[in-house]
C-alpha positions, 0 to 999 in steps of 0.5 A: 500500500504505501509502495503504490501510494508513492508511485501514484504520486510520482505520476502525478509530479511528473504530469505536471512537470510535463504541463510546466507548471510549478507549485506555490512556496510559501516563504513561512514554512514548507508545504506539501506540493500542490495536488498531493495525497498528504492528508494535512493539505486538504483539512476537514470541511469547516475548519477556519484557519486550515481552511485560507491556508488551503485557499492561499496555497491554490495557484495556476493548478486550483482547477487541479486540486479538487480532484486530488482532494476527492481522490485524497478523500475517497481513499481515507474514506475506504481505509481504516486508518486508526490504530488500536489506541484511538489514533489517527494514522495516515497513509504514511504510517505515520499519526496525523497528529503529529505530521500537522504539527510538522507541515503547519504553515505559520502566518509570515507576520505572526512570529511564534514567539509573540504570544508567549511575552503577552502572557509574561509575568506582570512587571509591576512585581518588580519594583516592590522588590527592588523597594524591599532589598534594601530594608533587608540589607539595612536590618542584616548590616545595622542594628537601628532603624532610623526611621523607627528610632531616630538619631541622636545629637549631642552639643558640646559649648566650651570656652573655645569651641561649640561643636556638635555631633549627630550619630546612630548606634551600630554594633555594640558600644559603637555609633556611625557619624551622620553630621558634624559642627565645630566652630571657634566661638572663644565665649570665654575670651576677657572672661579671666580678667572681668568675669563675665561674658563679653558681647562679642563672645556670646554674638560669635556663640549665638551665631553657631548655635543657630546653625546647630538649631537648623541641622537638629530641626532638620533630622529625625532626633530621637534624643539630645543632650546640649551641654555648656562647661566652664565658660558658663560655670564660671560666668557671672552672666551665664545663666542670662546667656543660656536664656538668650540662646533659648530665646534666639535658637530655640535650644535649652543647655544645661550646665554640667559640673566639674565630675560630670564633665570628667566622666564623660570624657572617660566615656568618650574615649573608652574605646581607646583603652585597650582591654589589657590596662589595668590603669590609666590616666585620661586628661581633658585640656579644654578652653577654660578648665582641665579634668584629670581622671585617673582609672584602675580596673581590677577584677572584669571590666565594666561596660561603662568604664567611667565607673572605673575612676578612682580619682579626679579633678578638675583644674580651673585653668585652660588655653584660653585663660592660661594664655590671656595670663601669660600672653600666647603669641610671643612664648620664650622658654621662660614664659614657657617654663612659668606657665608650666609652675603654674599648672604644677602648682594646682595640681599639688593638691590632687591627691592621687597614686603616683606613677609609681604605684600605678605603674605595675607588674603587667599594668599597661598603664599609659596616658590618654589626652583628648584635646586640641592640644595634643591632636594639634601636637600629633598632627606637627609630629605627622607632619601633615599637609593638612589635619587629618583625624582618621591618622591622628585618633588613637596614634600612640607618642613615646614621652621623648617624641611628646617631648621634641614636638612640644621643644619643637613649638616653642622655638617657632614664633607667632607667624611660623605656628600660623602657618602650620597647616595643623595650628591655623592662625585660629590656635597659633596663640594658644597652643602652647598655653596648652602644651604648658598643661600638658608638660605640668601633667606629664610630670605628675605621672611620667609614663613611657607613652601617651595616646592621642584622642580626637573625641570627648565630651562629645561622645561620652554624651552620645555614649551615655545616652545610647547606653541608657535608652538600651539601643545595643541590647535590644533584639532587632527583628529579622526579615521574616521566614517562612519554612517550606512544608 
């Protein structure tokens, strides 16, 4: 059968090959020649779409093509082409299902891939994925919200500077800076000699509070200390200030004591003693007073490393007070010398453990110094182009380099300490009152090393604050998971 299906077959191309007659191509996909016997190119009656391909492959030879097709018709019609499973065979032997997928024309202008991108997943999932990453990267990489729990901001008015510092907690005893002030406002210049605040000062003062006031008001602060030290303590006019200020800026200072201000600055530079100390003496030279603490750990270390401090002070005497004294543009050796024996003189009735005593068997005992001074003095000893933190904060200094860097200063005059890039003419008059302060404590407790800190008040207040408020033990909620069944 198949045998005299294919000769039958080859009569007819030869036929028509006789006639000159060629068949229709279509250019989508190749088709059965006109007049054949292939059941897919006569499809059953009623059938829309193989019904216009039938029409559209009917050319010179559509006179032709019924009678093929009735042949075509009439030998399905006396054959038995199913098999025992219910399928359609055709004359092939092959099942007419698949020999149409296989012969079906495809429209020219309907590519086959142009259904399945309508049905594409909906893009607008997209976005709302894009939206969640980062939230889930920030709760992985932080441990604060800010949007749940907002930042804090602590203020720092001294005698000299007015500085602030806005910040969120990270990991465990540690916070990221999101914004930063600092400006030179001397509120306690003329303060030695009248005692009271000079107009001048509190307009310079005023003036940078305002700016401070528009950076909080434009963040989402969950909690702030503003602190006023020395300058206002020992104002007869502080007070009438701090109302000015809250009048003009909108922000309500505090005026910390003595014990509070020393404590704080243990607590700001804590995580610059390192965890093998067993004693220490931190120092704060500020504008218009000095704090001295003094920290000995036994037994295990607290968290809070203020509560280690045995003894403190605090001396009535800074850069600016020291230097109005003593004049701080033309310093020799002398004038040098004198305010050192002024400083020594205070400290005299400090009543603390020498160095001896403090100094043990694996002690590690050391100094740490968190003012300008002694990042002034690190940043000279560096040599740096200009002044730069990442390089001067916890940057360790035998007594000798201490000792050549402060020889080093007061050989230069007025107009060379300008120009250093780390003195600035803003501090040229008042840095070595300030090394004086430093020499004065450095013989009360000789010790082989110091380290230099650029931080204070600062951030023990940002310390504090976050320790009390428990942002580093709270238990942050992960993103949700959901176990498969």
């Amino acid at each position: 059968m198949p045998g005299s299906q294919r000769s039958r077959r080859g009569k007819r191309k030869r036929k028509r090959g006789s006639a000159n007659v060629q068949p229709p191509v279509t250019v989508a996909a190749p088709q059965a020649p006109a007049g054949s016997e292939h059941p897919q190119s006569n499809p059953p009656a009623g059938s829309g779409p193989k019904k216009k391909r039938r029409r559209r492959s009917r050319g010179a030879n559509a006179s032709a093509r019924p009678a093929d097709a009735g042949r075509q018709q009439a030998a399905n019609s006396g054959q038995d082409g199913t098999r025992p499973g219910g399928q359609r065979q055709s004359k092939h032997g092959h099942d007419s299902g698949h020999r149409r997928l296989q012969a079906r024309p495809l429209p020219q202008n309907t590519p086959p891939k142009e259904q399945p991108r309508q049905i594409a997943p909906p893009v607008a999932q997209q976005p709302v994925q894009r939206d969640q990453r980062p939230e889930q990267a920030q709760r992985h990489h932080r441990n604060f919200h800010p949007e749940q729990d907002g930042l804090y901001a602590a203020l720092d008015l001294g005698t000299n500077n007015c500085r602030l510092l806005v910040a969120q907690p990270t990991r465990p005893g540690q916070f990221r800076v999101v914004d930063a002030f600092s400006r030179i406002v001397r509120l306690g210049e003329g303060l030695g000699a009248s005692g009271m605040l000079s107009e001048g000062a509190m307009d310079r003062s005023v003036e940078a509070l305002r700016i401070c006031a528009a950076k909080l008001a434009s963040k989402n602060i969950r909690r702030m200390r503003l602190i006023a030290t020395e300058a206002c303590r020992a104002a007869g006019n502080g007070e009438v200030f701090l109302e000015r200020v809250t009048a003009e800026t909108g922000l309500s200072l505090e005026i910390i004591n003595r014990e509070t201000e020393a404590r704080l600055a243990v607590s700001g530079c804590a995580s610059l003693i390192g965890r093998e100390a067993r004693s220490a003496v931190l120092f704060d030279i500020g504008g218009g007073s000095s704090e001295i603490a003094v920290l000995q750990i036994e037994g295990q270390r607290q968290p809070r490393l203020a509560n280690h401090i045995t003894h403190w002070t605090s001396l009535p005497v800074g850069v600016v007070t020291l230097s109005e004294r003593h004049g701080g543009q033309h310093v020799t050796p002398e004038i040098f010398e004198d305010m050192v024996q002024e400083v020594s003189g205070m400290l005299d009735g400090f009543e603390a453990p020498h160095a001896s005593a403090l100094n043990g068997a694996d002690s590690g005992f050391h100094m740490i110094g968190t003012s300008g001074t002694v990042t002034t003095l690190a940043g000279v000893y560096l040599n740096l182009p200009r002044y730069d933190r990442r390089q001067v904060d916890g940057l360790w200094m035998s007594a000798d380099e201490v000792t050549s860097m402060q020889d080093k200063l007061v050989s230069l005059d007025f107009e060379a300490r300008a120009a250093n890039p780390c003195i600035g003419p803003d501090r040229a008059d008042l840095v070595l009152a300030g090394c004086a302060i430093l020499e004065a404590i450095r013989r009360r407790f000789p010790t082989d090393r110091m380290r230099v800190a650029d931080r204070g008040l600062r951030e023990g207040l940002l310390t504090e604050m976050m320790a009390d408020d428990g942002v580093w033990r709270r238990s942050r909620a992960r993103p949700p998971y959901q176990r498969g069944n």
